[in-house]
C-alpha positions as CSV (number, residue, x, y, z in Angstrom):
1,X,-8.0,12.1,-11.4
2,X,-11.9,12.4,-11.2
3,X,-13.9,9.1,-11.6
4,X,-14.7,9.3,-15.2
5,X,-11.3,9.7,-16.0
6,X,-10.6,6.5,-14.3
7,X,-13.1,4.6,-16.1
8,X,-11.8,5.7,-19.3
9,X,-8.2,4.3,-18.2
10,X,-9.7,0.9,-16.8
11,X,-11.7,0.7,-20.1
12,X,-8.8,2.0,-22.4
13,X,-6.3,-0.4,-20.7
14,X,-8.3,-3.5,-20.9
15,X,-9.1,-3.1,-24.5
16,X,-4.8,-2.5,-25.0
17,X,-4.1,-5.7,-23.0
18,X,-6.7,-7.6,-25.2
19,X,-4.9,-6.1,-28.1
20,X,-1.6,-7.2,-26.9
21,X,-2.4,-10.9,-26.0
22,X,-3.4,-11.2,-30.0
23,X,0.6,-10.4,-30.7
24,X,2.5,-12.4,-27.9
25,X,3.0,-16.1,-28.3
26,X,1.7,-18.8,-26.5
27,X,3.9,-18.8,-23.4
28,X,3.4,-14.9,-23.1
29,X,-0.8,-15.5,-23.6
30,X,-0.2,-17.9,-20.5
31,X,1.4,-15.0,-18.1
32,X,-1.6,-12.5,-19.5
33,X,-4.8,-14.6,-19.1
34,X,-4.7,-13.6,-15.3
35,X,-4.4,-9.8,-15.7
36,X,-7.0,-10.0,-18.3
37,X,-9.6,-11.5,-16.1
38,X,-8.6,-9.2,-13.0
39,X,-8.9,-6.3,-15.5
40,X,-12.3,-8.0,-17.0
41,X,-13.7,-8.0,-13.6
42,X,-12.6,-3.9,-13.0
43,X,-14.4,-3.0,-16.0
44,X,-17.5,-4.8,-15.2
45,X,-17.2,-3.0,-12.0
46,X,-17.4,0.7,-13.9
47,X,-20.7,2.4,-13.2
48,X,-20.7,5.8,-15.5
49,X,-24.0,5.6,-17.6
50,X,-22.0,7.8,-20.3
51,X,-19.8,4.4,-20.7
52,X,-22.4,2.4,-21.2
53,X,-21.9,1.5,-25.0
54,X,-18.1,1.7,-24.4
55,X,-18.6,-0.6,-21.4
56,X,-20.4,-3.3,-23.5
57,X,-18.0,-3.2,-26.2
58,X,-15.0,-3.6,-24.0
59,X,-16.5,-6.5,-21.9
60,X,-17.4,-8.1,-25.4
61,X,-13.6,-7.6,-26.3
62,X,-11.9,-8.9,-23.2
63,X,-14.2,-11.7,-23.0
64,X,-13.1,-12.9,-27.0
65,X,-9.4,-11.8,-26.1
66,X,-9.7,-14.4,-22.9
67,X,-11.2,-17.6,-25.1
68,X,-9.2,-16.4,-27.8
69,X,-6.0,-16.8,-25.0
70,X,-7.6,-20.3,-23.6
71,X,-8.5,-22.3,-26.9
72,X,-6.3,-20.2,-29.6
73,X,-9.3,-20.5,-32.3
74,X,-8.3,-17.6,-34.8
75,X,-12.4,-16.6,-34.7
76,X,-11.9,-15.5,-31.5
77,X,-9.1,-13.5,-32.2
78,X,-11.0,-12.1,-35.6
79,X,-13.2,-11.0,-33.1
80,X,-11.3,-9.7,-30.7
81,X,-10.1,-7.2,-33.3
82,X,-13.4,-6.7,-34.5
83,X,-14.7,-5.7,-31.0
84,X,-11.5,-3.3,-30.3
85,X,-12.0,-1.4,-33.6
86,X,-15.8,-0.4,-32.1
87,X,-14.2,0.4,-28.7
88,X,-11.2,3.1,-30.7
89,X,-14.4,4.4,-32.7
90,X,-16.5,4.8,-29.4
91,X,-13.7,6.6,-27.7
92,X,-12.9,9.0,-30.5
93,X,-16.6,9.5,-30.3
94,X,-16.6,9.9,-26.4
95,X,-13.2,12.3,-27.0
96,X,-14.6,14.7,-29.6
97,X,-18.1,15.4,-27.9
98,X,-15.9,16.0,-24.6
99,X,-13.6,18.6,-26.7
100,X,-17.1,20.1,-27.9
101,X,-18.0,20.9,-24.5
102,X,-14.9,22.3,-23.7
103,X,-15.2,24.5,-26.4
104,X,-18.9,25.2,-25.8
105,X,-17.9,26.9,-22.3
106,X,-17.7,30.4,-20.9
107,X,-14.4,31.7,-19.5
């Protein structure tokens, strides 16, 4: 697995695990908060200028997934959903022009 590909998993699985602290109750959020913030902390470790969009959006919907985890305020959550609608639109974008280039090259 090259480094981009990693990225994309880091960046992919944080904005899942933000997903899925919106769906467990409170007791689950509890257990989660911790990998959330490790997994915060990998993404804003991610370097790929291609990611840079993607990068923003997924820090922006970790970081609402987190308060939203901490306080429970439903805005946060609103959000959080928000935010992780933009990151599934910016990978399908990433996805496509990657399957364009494939297409583009000689054998």
């Amino acid at each position: 697995m090259n480094n981009t590909d990693r990225e994309i998993e880091i960046l992919t699985n944080a904005t899942l695990i933000a997903g899925a602290l919106l769906k467990a109750d409170v007791s689950k959020r509890e257990a989660m908060l911790p990998k959330l913030k490790a997994i915060g902390t990998e993404v804003k470790a991610t370097q790929l200028d291609v990611h840079k969009n993607l990068k923003r959006l997924v820090i922006m919907t970790v970081n609402a997934a987190i308060r939203y985890g901490t306080s429970g305020k439903q805005s946060d959550a609103k959000l959080t959903r928000r935010n992780g609608n933009e990151v599934a639109k910016e990978l399908g974008r990433l996805k496509r022009l990657a399957h364009r280039k494939e297409e583009n090259r000689w054998p």
